[in-house]
DSSP file (Angstrom, degrees, kcal/mol; ACC not computed):
  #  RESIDUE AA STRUCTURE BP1 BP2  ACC     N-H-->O    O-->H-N    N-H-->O    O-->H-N    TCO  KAPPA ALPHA  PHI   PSI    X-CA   Y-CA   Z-CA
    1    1 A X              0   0    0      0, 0.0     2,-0.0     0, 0.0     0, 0.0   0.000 360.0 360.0 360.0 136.7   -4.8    5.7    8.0
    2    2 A X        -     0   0    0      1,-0.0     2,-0.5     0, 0.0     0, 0.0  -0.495 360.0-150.7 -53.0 128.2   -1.6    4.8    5.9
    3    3 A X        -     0   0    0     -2,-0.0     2,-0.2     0, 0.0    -1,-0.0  -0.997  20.7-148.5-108.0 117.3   -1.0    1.0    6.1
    4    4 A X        -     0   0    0     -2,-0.5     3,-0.1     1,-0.2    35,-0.0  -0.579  25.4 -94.2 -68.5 135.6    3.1    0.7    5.7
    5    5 A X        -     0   0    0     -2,-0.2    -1,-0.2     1,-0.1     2,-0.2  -0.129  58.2 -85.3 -34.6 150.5    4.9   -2.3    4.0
    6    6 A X        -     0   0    0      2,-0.0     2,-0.4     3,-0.0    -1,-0.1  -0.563  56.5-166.4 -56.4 134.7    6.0   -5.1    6.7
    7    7 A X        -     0   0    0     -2,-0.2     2,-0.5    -3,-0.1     3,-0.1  -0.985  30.4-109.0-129.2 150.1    9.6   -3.9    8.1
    8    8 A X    >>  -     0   0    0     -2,-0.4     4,-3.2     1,-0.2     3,-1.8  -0.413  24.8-133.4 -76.5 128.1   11.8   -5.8   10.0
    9    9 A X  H 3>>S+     0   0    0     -2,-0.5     4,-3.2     1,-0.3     5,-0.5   0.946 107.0  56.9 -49.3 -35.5   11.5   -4.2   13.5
   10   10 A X  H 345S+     0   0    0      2,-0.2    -1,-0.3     1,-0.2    -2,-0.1   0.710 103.3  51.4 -68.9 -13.1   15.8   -4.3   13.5
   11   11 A X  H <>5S+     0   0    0     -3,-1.8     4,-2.9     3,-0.1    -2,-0.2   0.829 114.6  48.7 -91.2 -65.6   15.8   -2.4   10.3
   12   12 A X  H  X5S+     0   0    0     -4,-3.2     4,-1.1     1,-0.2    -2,-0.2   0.915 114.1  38.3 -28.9 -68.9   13.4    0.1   12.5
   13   13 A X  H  X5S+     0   0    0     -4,-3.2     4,-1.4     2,-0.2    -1,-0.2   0.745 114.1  55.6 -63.3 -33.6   15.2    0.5   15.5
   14   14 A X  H  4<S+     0   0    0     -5,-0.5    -1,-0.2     2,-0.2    -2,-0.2   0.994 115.8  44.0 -70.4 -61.3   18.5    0.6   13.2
   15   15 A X  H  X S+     0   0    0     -4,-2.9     4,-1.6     1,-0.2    -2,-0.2   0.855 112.7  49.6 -27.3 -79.5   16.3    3.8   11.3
   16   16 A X  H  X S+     0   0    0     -4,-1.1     4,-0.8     2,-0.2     2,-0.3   0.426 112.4  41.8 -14.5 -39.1   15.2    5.5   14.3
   17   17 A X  H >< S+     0   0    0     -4,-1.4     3,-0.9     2,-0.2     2,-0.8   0.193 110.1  59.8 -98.8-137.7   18.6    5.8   16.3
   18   18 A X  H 34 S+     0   0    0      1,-0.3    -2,-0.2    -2,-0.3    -3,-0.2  -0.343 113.7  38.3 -84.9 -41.8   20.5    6.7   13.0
   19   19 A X  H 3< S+     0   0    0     -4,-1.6    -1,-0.3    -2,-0.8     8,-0.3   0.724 114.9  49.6 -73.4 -15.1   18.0    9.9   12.8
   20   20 A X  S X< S+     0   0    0     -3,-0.9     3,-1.5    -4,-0.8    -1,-0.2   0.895 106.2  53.0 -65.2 -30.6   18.0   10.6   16.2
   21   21 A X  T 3  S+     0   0    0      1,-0.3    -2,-0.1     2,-0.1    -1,-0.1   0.449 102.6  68.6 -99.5 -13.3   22.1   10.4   16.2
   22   22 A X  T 3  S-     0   0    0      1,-0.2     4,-0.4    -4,-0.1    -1,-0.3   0.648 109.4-128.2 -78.4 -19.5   21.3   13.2   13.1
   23   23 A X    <>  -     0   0    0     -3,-1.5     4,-1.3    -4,-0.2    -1,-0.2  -0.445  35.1 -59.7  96.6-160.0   19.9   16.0   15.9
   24   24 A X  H  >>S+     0   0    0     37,-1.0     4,-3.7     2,-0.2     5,-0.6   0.910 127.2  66.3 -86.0 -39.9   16.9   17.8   16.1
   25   25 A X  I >>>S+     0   0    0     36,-0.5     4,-3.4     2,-0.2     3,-0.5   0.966 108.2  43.4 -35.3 -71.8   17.2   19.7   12.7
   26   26 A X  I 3>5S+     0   0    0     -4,-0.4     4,-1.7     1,-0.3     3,-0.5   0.946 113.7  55.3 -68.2 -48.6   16.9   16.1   10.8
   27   27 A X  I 3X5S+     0   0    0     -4,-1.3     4,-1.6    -8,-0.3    -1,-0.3   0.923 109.3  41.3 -22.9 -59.6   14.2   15.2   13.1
   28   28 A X  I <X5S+     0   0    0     -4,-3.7     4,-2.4    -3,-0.5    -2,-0.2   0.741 112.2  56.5 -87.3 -26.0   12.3   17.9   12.4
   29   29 A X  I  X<S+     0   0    0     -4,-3.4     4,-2.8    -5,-0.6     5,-0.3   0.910 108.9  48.6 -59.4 -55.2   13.2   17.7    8.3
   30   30 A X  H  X<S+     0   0    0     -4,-1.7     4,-1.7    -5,-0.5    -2,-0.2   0.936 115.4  45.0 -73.1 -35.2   11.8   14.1    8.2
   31   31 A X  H  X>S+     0   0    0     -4,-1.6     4,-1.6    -5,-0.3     5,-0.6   0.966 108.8  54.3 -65.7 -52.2    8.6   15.4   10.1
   32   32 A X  H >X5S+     0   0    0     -4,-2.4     3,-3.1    -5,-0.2     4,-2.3   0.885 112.7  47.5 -37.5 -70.5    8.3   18.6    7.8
   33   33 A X  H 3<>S+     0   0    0     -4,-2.8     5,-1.9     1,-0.3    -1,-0.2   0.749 112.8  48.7 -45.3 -41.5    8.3   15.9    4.8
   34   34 A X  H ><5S+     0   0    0     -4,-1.7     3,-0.7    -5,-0.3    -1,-0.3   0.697 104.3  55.0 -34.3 -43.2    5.8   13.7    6.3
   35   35 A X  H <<5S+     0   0    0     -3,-3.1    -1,-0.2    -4,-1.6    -2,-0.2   0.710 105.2  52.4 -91.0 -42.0    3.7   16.0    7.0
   36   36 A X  T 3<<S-     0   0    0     -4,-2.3    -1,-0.3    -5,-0.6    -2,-0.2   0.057 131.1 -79.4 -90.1  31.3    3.5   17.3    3.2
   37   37 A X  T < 5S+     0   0    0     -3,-0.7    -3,-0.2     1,-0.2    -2,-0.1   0.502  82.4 142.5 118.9   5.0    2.8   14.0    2.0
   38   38 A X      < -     0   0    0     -5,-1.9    -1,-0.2    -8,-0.1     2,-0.2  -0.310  57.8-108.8 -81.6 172.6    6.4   11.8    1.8
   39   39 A X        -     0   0    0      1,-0.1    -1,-0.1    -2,-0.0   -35,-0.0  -0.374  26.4-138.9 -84.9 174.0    6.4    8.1    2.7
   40   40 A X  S  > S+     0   0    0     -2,-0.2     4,-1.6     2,-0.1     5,-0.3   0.718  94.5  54.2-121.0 -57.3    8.2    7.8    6.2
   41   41 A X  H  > S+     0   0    0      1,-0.2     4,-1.8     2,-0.2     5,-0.1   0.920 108.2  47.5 -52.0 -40.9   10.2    4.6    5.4
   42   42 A X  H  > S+     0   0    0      2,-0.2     4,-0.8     1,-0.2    -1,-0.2   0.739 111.0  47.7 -74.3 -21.0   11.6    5.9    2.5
   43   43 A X  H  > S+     0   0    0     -3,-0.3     4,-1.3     2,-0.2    -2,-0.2   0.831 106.6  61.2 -81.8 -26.0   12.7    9.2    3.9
   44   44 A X  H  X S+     0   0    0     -4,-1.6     4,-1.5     2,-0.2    -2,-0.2   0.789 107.9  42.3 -68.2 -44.4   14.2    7.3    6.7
   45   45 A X  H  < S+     0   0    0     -4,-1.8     4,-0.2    -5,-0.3    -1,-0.2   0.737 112.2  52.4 -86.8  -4.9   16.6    5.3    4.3
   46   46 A X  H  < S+     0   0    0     -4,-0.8     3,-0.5     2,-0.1    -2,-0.2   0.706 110.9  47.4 -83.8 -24.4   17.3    8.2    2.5
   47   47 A X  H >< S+     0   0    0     -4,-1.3     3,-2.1     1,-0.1    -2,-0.2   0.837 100.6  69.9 -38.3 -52.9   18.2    9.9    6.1
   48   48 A X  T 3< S+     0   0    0     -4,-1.5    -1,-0.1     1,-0.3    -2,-0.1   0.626  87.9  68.4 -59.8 -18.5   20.2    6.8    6.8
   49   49 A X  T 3  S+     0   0    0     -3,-0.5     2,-0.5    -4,-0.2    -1,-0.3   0.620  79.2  83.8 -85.6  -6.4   22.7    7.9    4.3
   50   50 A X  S <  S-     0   0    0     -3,-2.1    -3,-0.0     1,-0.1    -4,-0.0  -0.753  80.5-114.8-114.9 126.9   24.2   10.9    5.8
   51   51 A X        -     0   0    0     -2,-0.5     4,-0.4     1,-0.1    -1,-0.1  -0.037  13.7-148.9 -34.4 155.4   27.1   10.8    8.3
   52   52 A X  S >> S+     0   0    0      3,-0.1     3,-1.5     2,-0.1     4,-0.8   0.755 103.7  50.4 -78.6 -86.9   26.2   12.3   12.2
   53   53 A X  H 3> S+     0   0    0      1,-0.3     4,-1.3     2,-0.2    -2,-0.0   0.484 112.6  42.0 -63.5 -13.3   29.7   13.5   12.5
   54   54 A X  H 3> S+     0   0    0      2,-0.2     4,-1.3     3,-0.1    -1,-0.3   0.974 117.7  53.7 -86.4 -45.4   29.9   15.7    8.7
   55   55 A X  H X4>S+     0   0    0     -3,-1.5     3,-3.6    -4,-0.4     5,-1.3   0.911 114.5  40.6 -15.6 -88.8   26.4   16.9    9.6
   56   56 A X  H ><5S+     0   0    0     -4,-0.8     3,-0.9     1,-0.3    -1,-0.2   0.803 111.6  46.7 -11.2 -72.2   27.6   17.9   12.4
   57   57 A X  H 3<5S+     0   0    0     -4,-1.3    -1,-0.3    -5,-0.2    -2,-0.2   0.731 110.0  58.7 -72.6 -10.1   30.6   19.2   11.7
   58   58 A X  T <<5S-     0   0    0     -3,-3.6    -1,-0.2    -4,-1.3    -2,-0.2  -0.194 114.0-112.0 -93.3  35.8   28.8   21.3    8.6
   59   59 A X  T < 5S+     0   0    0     -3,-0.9     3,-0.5    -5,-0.2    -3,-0.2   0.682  86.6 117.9  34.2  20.8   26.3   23.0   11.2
   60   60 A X      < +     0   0    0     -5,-1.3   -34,-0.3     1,-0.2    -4,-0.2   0.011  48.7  83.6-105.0  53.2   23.3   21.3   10.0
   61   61 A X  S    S+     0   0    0     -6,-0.3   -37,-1.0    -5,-0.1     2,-0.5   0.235  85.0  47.8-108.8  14.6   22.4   19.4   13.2
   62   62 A X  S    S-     0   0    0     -3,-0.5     2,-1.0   -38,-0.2    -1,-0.1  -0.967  88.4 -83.4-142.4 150.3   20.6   21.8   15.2
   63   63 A X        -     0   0    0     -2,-0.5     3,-0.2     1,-0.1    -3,-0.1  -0.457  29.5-122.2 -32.7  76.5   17.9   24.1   14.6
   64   64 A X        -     0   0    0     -2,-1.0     2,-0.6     1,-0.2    -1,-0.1   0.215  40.9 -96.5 -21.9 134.3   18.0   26.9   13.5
   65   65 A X        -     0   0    0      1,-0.1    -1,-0.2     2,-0.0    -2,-0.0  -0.532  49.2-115.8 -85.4 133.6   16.5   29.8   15.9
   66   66 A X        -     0   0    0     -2,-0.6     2,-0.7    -3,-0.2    -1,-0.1   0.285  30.5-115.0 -40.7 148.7   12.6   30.4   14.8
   67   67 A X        -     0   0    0      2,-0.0    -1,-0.1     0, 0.0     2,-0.1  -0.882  30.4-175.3-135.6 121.1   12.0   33.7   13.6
   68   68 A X        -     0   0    0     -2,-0.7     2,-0.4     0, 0.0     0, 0.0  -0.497  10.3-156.3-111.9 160.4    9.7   36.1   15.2
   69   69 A X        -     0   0    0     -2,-0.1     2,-0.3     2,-0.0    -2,-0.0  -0.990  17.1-135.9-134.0 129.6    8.9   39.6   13.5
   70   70 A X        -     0   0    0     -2,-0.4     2,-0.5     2,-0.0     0, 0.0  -0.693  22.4-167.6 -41.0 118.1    7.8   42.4   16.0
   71   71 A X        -     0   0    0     -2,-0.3     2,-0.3     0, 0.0    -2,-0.0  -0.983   9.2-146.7-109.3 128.1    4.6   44.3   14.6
   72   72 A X        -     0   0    0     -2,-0.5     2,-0.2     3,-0.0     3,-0.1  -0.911  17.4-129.5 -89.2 142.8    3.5   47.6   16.2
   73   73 A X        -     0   0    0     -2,-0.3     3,-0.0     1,-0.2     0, 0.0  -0.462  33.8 -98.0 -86.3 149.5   -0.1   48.3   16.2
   74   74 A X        -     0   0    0     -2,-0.2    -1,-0.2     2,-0.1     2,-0.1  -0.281  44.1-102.2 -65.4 157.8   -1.0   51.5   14.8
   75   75 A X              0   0    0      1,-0.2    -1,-0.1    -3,-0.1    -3,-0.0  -0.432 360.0 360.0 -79.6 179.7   -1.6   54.2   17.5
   76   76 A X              0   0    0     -2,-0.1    -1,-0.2    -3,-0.0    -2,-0.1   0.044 360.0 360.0-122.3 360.0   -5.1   54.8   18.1
C-alpha cells in the first residue's frame, strides 16, 4: 500500500471540497490519473488551481455521455 506524506487534515478537507465544487468530470479525471500511477496529493493541488465557475462555464464540468457502439452478430 502507498504510505502518503503527513497532510494537515484542513489542507485535506480544503482539497476534497475544491474538487468536488469542480463536478463529476474532474472527479473522475483525478481518479483516471490515480489509477495510471499519479500521486493523489499532487494532482489534488494541481486540481486546486482551476476555477469551478470558468470550468463550468467552458463545459468541462460534467461528463461526457459514455459511448456505446451497437455490433450485429452475423446471421447464422
Amino acid at each position: 500500500m502507498k504510505r502518503y506524506p503527513v497532510v494537515n487534515d484542513a489542507r485535506l478537507r480544503h482539497l476534497s471540497a475544491h474538487l468536488h465544487a469542480l463536478g463529476p468530470r474532474a472527479v473522475y479525471e483525478v481518479i483516471r490519473e490515480v489509477v495510471d500511477g499519479a500521486d493523489l496529493l499532487s494532482r489534488l493541488e494541481v486540481y486546486s488551481r482551476l476555477d469551478p465557475e470558468i470550468l463550468s462555464a467552458l463545459g468541462g464540468r460534467d461528463l461526457p455521455p459514455a459511448s456505446f457502439y451497437m455490433v450485429e452478430a452475423p446471421a447464422a
